[in-house]
N, C-alpha and C positions, 0 to 999 in steps of 0.2 A: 516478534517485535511488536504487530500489532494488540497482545495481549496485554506486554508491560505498556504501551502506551495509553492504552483504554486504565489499566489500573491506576496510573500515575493521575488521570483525569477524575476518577471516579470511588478514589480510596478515603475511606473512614477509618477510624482507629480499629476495630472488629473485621476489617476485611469488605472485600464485594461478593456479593453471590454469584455463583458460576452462572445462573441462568439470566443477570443480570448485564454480565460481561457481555454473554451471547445477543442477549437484545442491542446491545449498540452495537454489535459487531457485525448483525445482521444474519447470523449463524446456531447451527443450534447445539445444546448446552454439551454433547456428547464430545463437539469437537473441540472446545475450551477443556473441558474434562481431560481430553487426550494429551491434549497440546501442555495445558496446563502438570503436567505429573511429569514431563520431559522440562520443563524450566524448574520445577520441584527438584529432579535430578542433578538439575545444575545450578541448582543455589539463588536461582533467581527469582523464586517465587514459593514462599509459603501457604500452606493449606491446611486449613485446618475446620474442624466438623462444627456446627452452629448448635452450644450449650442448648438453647431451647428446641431445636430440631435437627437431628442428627443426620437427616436427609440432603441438609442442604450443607455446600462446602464455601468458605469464604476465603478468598482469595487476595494474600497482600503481596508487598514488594518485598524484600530482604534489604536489609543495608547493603548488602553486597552490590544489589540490583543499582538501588538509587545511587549509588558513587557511581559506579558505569554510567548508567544512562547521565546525570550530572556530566560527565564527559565528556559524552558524546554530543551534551546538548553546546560545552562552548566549543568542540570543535566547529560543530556547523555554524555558529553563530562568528566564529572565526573565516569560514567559510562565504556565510553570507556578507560579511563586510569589506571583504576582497572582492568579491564579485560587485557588490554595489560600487565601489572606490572605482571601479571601470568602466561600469554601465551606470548613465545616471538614467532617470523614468522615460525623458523621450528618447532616450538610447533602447533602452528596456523594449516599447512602444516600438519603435523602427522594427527592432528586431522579431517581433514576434509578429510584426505585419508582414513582414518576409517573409518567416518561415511558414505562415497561415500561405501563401502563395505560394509558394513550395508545395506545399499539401496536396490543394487543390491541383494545381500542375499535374504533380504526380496522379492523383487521382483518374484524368481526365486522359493522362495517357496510359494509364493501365487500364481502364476501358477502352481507350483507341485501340489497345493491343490486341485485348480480350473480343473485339469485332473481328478484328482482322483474322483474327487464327479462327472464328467460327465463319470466314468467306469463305467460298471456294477459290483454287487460286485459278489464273486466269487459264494455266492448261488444262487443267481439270476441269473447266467452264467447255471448253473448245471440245476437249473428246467425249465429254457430254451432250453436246449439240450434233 
């Protein structure tokens, strides 16, 4: 997924270069390659050799691709508007100052735990002495 969305971002009429996908994706060009010939399979991504350099592959969407993803983009957008409709920013705000407390909480007793089980326990203190 995050292929077609890098191309969706990064698409010219000639395609993107595989090793150009890879630099935003932070990955290298071998696994776009890969990844990239398995969405080729399924219709979701054309590839094709660059007329002046045959080394290098460019990489578009397919119609097929951009209706799907078109989609996908108003289902979430349907998504996000239900969820906004419930939470308004200082609802949003509350919520995630919570759950940051949460976190921490948690945190703080999975290292109380992580003490406890490296103590000895107190019988084992007693037939050590």
């Amino acid at each position: 997924m995050m292929i077609l969305m890098a191309l969706i971002d990064l698409e010219k009429d000639g395609g993107v270069p595989v090793n150009v996908v890879a630099k935003l994706m932070k990955v290298e060009s071998a696994f776009i390659t890969r990844h990239s010939k398995e969405l080729e399979d399924k219709r979701f991504v054309r590839r094709k050799r660059c007329a002046n350099d045959a080394r290098i592959v460019n990489l578009s969407l397919t119609d097929s691709a951009r209706r799907q993803l078109a989609s996908i983009a108003a289902q979430q957008e349907e998504l996000d508007e239900f969820v906004a409709g419930y939470l308004d920013i200082t609802d949003f705000a509350k919520l995630a100052s919570c759950l940051s407390g949460v976190r921490q909480r948690l945190e703080k007793a999975r290292l109380h735990a992580a003490l406890k089980m490296q103590e000895p326990s107190r019988e084992q203190q007693l037939r050590d002495a």
